[in-house]
Every structure is written in structure tokens, then in C-alpha cells.
ChimeraX commands (.cxc) that place a marker at each C-alpha (Angstrom):
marker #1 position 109.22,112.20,112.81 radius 0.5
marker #1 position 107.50,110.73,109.76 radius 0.5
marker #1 position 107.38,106.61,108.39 radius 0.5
marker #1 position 111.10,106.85,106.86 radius 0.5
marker #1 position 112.60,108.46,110.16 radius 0.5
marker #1 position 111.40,105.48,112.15 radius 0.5
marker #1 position 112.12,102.46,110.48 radius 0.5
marker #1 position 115.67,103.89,109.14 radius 0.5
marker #1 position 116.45,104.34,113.42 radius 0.5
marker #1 position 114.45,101.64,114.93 radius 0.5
marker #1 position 117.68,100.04,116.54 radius 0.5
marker #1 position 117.99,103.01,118.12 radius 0.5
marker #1 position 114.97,103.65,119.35 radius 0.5
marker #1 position 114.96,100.16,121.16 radius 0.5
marker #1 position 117.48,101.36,122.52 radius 0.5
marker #1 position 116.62,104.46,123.98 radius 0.5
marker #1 position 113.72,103.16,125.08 radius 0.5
marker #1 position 115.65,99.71,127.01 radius 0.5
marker #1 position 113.26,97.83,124.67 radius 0.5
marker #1 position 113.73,93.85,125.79 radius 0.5
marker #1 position 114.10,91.23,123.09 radius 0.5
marker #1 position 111.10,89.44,123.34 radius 0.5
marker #1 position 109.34,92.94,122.74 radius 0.5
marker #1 position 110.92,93.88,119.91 radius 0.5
marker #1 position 110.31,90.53,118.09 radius 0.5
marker #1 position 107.07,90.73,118.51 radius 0.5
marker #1 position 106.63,93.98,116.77 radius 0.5
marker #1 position 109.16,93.05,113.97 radius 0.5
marker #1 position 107.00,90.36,113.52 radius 0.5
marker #1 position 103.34,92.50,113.42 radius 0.5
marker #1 position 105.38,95.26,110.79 radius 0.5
marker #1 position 106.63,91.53,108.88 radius 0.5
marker #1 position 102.94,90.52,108.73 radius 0.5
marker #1 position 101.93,94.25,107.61 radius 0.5
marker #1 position 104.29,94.56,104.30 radius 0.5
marker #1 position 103.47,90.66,103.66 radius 0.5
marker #1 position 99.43,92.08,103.20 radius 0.5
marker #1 position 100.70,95.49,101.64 radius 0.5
marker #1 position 102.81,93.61,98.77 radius 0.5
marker #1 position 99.74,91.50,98.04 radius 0.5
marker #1 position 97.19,94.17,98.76 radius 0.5
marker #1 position 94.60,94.96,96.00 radius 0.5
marker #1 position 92.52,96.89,97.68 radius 0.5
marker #1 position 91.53,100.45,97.70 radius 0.5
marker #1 position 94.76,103.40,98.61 radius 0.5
marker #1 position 97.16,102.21,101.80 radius 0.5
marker #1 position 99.89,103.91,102.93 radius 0.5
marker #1 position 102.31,100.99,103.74 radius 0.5
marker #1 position 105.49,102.97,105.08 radius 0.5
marker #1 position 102.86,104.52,107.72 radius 0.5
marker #1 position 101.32,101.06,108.80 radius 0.5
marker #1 position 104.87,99.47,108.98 radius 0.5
marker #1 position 106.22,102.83,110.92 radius 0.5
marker #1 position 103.49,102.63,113.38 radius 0.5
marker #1 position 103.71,98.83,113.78 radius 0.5
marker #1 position 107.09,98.76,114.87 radius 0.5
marker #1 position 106.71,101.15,118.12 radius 0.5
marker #1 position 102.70,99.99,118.64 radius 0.5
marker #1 position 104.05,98.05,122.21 radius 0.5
marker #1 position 107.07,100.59,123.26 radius 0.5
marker #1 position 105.39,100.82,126.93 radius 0.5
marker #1 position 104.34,96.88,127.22 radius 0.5
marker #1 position 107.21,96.57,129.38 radius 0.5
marker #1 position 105.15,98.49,132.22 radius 0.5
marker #1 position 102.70,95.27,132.44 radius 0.5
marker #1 position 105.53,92.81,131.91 radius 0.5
marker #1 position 104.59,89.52,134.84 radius 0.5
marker #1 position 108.50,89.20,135.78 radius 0.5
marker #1 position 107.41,86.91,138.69 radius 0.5
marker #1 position 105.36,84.07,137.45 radius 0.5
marker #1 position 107.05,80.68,136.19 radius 0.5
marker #1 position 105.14,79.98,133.13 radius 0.5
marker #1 position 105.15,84.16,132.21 radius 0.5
marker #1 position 109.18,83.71,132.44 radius 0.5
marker #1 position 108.94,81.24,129.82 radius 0.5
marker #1 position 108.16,83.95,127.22 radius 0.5
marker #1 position 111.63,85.84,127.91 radius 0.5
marker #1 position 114.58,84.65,125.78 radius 0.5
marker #1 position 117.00,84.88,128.86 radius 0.5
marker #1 position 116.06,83.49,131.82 radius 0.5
marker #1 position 118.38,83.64,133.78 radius 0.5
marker #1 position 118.26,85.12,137.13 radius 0.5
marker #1 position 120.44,88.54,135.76 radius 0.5
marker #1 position 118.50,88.68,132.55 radius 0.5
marker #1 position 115.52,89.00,134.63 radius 0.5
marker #1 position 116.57,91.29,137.02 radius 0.5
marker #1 position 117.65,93.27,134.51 radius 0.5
marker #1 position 114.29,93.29,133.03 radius 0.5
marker #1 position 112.70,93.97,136.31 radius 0.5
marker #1 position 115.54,97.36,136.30 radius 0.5
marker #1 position 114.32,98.40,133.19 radius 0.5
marker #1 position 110.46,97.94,133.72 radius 0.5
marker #1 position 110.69,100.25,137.28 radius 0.5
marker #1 position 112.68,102.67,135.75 radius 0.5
marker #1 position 109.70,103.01,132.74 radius 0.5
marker #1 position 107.39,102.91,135.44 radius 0.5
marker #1 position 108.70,105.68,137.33 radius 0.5
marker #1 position 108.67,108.12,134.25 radius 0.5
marker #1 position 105.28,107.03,132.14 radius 0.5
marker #1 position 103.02,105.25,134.39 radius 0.5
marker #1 position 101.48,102.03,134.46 radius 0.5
marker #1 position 99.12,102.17,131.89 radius 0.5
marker #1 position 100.80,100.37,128.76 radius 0.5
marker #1 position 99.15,102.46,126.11 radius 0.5
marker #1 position 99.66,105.80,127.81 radius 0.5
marker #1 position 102.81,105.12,128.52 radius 0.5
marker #1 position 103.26,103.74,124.57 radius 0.5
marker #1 position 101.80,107.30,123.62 radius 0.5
marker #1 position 103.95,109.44,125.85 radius 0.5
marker #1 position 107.00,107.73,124.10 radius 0.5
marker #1 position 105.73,108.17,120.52 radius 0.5
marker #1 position 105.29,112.26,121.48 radius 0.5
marker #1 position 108.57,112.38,122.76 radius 0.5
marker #1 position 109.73,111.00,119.28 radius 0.5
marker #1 position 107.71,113.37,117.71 radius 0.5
marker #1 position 105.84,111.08,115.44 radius 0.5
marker #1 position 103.69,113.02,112.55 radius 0.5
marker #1 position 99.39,113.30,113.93 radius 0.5
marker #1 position 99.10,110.62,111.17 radius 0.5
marker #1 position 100.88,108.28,112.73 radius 0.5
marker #1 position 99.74,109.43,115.91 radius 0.5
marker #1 position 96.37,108.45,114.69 radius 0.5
marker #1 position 97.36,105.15,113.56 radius 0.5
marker #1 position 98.48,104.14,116.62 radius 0.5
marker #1 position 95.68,105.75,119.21 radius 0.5
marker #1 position 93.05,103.81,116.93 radius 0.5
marker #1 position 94.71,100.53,115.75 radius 0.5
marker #1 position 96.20,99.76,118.96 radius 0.5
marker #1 position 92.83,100.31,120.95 radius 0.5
marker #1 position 91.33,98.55,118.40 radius 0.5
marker #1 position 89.87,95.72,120.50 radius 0.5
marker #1 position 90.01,96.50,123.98 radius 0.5
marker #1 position 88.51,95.45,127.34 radius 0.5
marker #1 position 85.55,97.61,126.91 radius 0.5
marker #1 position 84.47,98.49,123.29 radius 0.5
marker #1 position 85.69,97.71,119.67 radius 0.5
marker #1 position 87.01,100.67,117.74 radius 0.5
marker #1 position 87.95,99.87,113.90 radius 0.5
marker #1 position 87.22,103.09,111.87 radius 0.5
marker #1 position 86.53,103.21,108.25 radius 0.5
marker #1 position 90.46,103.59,107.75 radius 0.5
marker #1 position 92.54,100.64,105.76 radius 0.5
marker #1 position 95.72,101.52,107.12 radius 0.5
marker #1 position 94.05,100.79,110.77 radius 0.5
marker #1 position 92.34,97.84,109.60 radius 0.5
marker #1 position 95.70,96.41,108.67 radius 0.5
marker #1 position 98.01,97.34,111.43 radius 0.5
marker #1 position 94.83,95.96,114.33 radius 0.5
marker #1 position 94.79,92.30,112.25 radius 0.5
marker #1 position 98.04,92.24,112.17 radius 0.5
marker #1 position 99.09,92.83,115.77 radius 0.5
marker #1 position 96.00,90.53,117.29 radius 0.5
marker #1 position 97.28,87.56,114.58 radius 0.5
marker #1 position 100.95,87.89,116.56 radius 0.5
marker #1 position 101.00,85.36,119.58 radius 0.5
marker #1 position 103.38,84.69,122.01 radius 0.5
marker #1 position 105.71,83.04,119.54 radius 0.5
marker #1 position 104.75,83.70,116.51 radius 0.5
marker #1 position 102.26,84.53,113.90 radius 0.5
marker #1 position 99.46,82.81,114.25 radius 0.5
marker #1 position 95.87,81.70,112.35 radius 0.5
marker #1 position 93.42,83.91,114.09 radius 0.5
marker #1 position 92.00,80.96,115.15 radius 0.5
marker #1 position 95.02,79.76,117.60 radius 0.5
marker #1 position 95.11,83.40,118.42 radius 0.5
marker #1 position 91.80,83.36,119.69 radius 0.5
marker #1 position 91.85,80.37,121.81 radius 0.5
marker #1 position 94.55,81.71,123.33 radius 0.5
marker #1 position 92.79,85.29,123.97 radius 0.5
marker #1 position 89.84,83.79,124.91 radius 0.5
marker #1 position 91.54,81.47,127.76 radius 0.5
marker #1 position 93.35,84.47,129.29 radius 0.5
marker #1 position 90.45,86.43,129.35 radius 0.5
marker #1 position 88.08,83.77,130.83 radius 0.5
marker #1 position 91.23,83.51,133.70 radius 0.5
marker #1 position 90.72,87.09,134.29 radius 0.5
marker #1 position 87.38,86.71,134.54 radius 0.5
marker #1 position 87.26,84.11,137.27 radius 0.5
marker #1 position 89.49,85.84,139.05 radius 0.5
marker #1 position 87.27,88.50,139.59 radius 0.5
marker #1 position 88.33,91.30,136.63 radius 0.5
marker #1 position 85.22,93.18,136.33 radius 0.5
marker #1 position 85.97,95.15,133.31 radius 0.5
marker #1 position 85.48,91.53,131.26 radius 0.5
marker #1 position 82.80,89.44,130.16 radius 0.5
marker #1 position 82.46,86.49,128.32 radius 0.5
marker #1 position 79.77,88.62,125.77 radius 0.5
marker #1 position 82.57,91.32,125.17 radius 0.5
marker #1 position 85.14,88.30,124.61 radius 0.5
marker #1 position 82.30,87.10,122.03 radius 0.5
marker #1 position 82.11,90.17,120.40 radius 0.5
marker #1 position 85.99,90.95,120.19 radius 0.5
marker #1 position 86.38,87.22,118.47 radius 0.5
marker #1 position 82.96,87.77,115.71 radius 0.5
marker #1 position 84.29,91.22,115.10 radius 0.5
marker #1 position 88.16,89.57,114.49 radius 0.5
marker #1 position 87.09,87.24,112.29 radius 0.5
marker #1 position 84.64,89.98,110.50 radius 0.5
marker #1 position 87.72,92.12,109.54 radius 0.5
marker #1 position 90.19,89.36,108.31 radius 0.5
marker #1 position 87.57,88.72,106.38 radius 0.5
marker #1 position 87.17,92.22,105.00 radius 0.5
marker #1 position 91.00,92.41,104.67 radius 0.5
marker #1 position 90.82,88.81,102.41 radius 0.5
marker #1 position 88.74,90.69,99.80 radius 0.5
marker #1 position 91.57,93.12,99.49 radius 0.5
marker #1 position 94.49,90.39,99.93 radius 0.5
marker #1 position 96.03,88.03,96.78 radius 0.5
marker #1 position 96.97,85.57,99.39 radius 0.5
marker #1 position 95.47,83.70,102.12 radius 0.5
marker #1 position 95.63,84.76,105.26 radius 0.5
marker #1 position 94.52,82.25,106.71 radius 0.5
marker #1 position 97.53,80.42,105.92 radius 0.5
marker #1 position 100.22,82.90,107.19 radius 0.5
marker #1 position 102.19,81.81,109.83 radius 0.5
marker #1 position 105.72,82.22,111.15 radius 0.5
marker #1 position 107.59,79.57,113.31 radius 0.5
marker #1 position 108.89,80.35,116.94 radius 0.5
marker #1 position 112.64,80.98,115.76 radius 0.5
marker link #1:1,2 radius 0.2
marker link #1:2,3 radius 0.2
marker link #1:3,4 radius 0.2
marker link #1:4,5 radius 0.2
marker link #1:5,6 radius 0.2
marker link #1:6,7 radius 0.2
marker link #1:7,8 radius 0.2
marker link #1:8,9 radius 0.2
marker link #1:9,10 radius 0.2
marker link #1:10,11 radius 0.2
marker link #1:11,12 radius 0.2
marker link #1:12,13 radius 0.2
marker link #1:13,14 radius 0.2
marker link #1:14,15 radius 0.2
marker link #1:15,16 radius 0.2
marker link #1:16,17 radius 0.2
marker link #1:17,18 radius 0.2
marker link #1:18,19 radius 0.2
marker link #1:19,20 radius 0.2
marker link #1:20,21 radius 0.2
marker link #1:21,22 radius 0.2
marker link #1:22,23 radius 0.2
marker link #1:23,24 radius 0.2
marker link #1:24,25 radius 0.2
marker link #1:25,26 radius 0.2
marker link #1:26,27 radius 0.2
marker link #1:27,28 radius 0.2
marker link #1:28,29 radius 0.2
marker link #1:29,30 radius 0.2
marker link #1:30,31 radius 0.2
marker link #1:31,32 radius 0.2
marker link #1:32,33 radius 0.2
marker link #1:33,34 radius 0.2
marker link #1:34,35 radius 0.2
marker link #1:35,36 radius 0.2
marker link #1:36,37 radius 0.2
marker link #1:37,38 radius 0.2
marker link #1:38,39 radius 0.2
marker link #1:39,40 radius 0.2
marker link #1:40,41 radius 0.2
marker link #1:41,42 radius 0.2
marker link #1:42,43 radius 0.2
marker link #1:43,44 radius 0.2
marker link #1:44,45 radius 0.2
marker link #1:45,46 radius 0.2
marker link #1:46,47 radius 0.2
marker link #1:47,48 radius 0.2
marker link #1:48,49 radius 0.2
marker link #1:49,50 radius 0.2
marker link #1:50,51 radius 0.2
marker link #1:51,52 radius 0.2
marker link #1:52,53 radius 0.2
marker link #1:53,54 radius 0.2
marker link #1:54,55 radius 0.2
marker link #1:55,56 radius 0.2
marker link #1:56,57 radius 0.2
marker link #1:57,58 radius 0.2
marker link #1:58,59 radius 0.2
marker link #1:59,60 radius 0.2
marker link #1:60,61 radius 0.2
marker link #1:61,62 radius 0.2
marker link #1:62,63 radius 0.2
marker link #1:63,64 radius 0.2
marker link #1:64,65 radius 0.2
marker link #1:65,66 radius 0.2
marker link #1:66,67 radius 0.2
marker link #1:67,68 radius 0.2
marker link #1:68,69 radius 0.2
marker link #1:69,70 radius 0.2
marker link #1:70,71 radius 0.2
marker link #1:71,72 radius 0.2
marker link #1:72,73 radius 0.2
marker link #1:73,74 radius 0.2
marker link #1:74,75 radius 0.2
marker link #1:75,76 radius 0.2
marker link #1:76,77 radius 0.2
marker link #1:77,78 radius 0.2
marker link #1:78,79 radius 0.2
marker link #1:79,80 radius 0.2
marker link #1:80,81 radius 0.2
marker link #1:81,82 radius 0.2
marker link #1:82,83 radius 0.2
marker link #1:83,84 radius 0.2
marker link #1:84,85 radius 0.2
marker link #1:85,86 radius 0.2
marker link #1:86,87 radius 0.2
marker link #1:87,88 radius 0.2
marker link #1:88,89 radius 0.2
marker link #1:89,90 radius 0.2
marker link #1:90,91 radius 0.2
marker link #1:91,92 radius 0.2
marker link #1:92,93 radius 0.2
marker link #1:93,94 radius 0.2
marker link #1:94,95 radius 0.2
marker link #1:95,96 radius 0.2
marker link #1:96,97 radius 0.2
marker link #1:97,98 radius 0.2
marker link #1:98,99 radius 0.2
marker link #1:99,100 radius 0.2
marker link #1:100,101 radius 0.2
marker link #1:101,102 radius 0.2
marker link #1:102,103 radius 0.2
marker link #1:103,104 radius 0.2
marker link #1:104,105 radius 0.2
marker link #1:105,106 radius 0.2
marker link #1:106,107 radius 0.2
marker link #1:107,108 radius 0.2
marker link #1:108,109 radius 0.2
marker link #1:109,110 radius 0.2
marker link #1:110,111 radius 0.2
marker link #1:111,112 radius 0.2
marker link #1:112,113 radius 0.2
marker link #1:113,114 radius 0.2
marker link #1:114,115 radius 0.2
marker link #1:115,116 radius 0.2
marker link #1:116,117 radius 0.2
marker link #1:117,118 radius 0.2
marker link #1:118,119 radius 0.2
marker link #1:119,120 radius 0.2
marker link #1:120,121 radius 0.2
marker link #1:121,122 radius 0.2
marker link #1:122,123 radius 0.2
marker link #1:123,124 radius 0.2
marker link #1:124,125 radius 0.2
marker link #1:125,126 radius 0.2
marker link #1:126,127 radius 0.2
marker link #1:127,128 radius 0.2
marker link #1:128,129 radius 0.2
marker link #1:129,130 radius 0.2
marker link #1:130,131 radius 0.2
marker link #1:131,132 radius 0.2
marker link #1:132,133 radius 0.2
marker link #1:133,134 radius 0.2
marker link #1:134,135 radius 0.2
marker link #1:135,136 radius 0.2
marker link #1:136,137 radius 0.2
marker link #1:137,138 radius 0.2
marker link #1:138,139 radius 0.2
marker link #1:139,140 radius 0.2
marker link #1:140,141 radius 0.2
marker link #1:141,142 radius 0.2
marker link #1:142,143 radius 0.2
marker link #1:143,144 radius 0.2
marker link #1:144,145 radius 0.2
marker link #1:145,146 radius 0.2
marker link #1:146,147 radius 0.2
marker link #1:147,148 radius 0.2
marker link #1:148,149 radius 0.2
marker link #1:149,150 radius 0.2
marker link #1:150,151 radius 0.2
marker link #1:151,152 radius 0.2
marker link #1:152,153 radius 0.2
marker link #1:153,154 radius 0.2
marker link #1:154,155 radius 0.2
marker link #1:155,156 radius 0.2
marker link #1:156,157 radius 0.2
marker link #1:157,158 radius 0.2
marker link #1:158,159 radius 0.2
marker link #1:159,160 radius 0.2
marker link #1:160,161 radius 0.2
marker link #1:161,162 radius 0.2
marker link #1:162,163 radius 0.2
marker link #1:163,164 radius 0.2
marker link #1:164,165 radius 0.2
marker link #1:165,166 radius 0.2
marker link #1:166,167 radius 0.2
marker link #1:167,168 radius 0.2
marker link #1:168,169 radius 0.2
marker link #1:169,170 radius 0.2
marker link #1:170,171 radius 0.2
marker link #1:171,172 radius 0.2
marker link #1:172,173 radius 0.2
marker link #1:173,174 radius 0.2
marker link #1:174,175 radius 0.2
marker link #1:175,176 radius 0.2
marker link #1:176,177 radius 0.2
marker link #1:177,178 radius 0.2
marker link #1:178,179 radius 0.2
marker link #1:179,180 radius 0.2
marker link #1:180,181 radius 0.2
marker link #1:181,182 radius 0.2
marker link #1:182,183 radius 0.2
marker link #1:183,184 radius 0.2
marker link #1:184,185 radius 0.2
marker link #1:185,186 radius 0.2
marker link #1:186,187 radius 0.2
marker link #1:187,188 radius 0.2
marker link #1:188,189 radius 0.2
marker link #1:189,190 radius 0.2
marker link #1:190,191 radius 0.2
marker link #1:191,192 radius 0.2
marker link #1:192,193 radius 0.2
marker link #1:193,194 radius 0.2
marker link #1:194,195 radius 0.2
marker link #1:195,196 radius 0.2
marker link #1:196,197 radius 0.2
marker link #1:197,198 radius 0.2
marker link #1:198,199 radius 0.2
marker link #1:199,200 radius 0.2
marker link #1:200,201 radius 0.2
marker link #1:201,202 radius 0.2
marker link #1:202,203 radius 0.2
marker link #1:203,204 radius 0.2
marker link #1:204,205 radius 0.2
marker link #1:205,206 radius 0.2
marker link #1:206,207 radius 0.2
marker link #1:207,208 radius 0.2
marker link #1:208,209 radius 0.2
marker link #1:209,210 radius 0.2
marker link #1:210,211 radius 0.2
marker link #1:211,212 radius 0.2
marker link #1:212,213 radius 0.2
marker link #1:213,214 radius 0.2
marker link #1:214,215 radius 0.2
marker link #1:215,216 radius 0.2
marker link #1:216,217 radius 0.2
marker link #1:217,218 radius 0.2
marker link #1:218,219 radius 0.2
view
């Protein structure tokens, strides 16, 4: 399946894959943020159909890590009622049972059984381990560079100034920290925030707009 296949049947993809609202917004919104830079991009070649492609099945398996128990992690769900969730608590066992608890693997496993092109393979092995718990990965490839800013600027509820974004990385980290994760430290968290802030400046070079500026509201 190449770019064109997936965004003309990315309804149904969601729905073969019992993607939940929330889920889906939040990668409409990273592939929103991705053709906003590629329409103002002045920068050296892109390939914008493959970065949008790519960004709008970068999270199919986040349901696997999906904290359906939690009162302030419900808040993030659009329905919250006691159905909706235990709907969503259906869906995530029955993605579970077939691809694992590992979000990305799981992600991957669903991209291969789409068939998506080793391009966009690529994309999404690189730019979606981009920044992780344990190194930083950003080749020399725009069309990564692009799709890893955009995803990290998308927050809970919105697109958000990297700053925000960070504040909010960097307090969930610093919980996991304290709570014992040992694949975390506040030097990596350092690193992950210098390095963010590194390529959206690399990207504004390339950009006619600010990015700085580009946000979405919660609706």
C-alpha cells in the first residue's frame, strides 16, 4: 500500500483496527500539523503524501498502553461513561491478545499487515522512535524530521508550542522516574528536550511560517 492508498481508506482502517476516538484525533491532528509545514515548506525535496500517509497510522497500537483505570487518565477519553470505557477496555485486550504489549511493535505488525511500501515502513520505524526512552534517532532524512516534530508538538488536546509540550513530557517522565522506572533519567529527559528544540529549529529555516506560533484548540 503506498501514500494515496492510505489516506483515500483511513476511515476504514480505524476501523479495522477498533481505533478509539481520542486516537484517531490525535493523529489527524500530527498529519494536520505535517501538510500545514509541507504547504509552507521551502526547504530542500519532501515527499508530503508519504509524511502525511505515515502520520496518520504512526499510533495504530497505542491502544495496547491505554491507562483505562486511572481517574485523571479517563479524562482524556471523549466518552466516559462506564460502557464507553468498557468498551475500550474490549477493544484494548482483544489488540493485546493478537500484537503484544509493546505499542510500537504492535504499531508495526499492523502497518505489515496493510502492506505499507519499505518507504513508508521506514518513515515510521525512524520517526516514531525518534525520541525514545533510551537514545535519540533523527537521521539525515526531511521527511522524518517532519513527521518526529510534528507528532512530539501534539499534546493531549491539541497542538501545542514545544514548549507546553515539554513541560508536560518532562513532568511525566520525572513521575516515572520517582517511581522507580529505571530506563529514565533526568540527563536523557535533558537531552530529548535540547535535541527537540534543535530540530524545530532546523525545520524553521525550511518553514515560511512560525512554528512557534502553531497551535490548535481542544475542539
Amino acid at each position: 500500500m503506498d501514500a494515496r492508498g492510505i489516506i483515500d481508506s483511513i476511515g476504514d482502517i480505524y476501523d479495522r483496527f477498533e481505533i478509539p476516538p481520542n486516537l484517531q484525533m490525535h493523529m489527524f491532528r500530527a498529519a494536520a500539523l505535517v501538510e500545514l509545514v509541507c504547504d509552507n515548506w521551502k526547504g530542500p525535496r519532501i515527499n508530503k503524501a508519504d509524511i502525511i500517509s505515515v502520520s496518520l497510522i504512526h499510533d495504530l497500537g497505542n491502544i495496547v498502553k491505554f491507562d483505562l483505570e486511572t481517574s485523571a487518565a479517563l479524562k482524556l477519553y471523549y466518552d466516559q461513561t462506564e460502557e464507553a470505557i468498557g468498551k475500550l477496555r474490549e477493544v484494548r485486550g482483544r489488540t493485546i491478545a493478537k500484537y503484544g504489549t509493546d505499542d510500537h511493535a504492535a504499531t508495526q505488525m499492523m502497518a505489515k499487515e496493510l502492506g505499507i511500501n519499505k518507504r513508508l515502513m521506514y518513515l515510521l520505524t525512524y520517526g516514531g522512535h525518534a525520541f525514545t526512552d533510551t537514545e535519540i534517532i533523527v537521521p539525515d532524512d526531511w521527511d522524518v524530521k517532519i513527521y518526529a516534530y510534528a507528532d512530539f508538538r501534539i499534546g493531549p488536546f491539541g497542538i501545542m508550542p514545544l514548549k507546553d509540550r515539554f513541560e508536560e513530557f518532562r513532568r511525566r517522565q520525572e513521575i516515572r522516574i520517582e517511581r522507580g522506572a529505571k530506563n529514565w533519567s533526568y540527563e536523557h529527559i535533558d537531552a530529548i528536550v535540547a535535541a527537540g528544540f534543535a530540530l524545530e529549529k532546523e525545520l524553521q529555516a525550511n518553514v515560511s511560517l512560525r512554528l512557534d506560533q502553531v497551535t490548535s484548540s481542544p475542539n
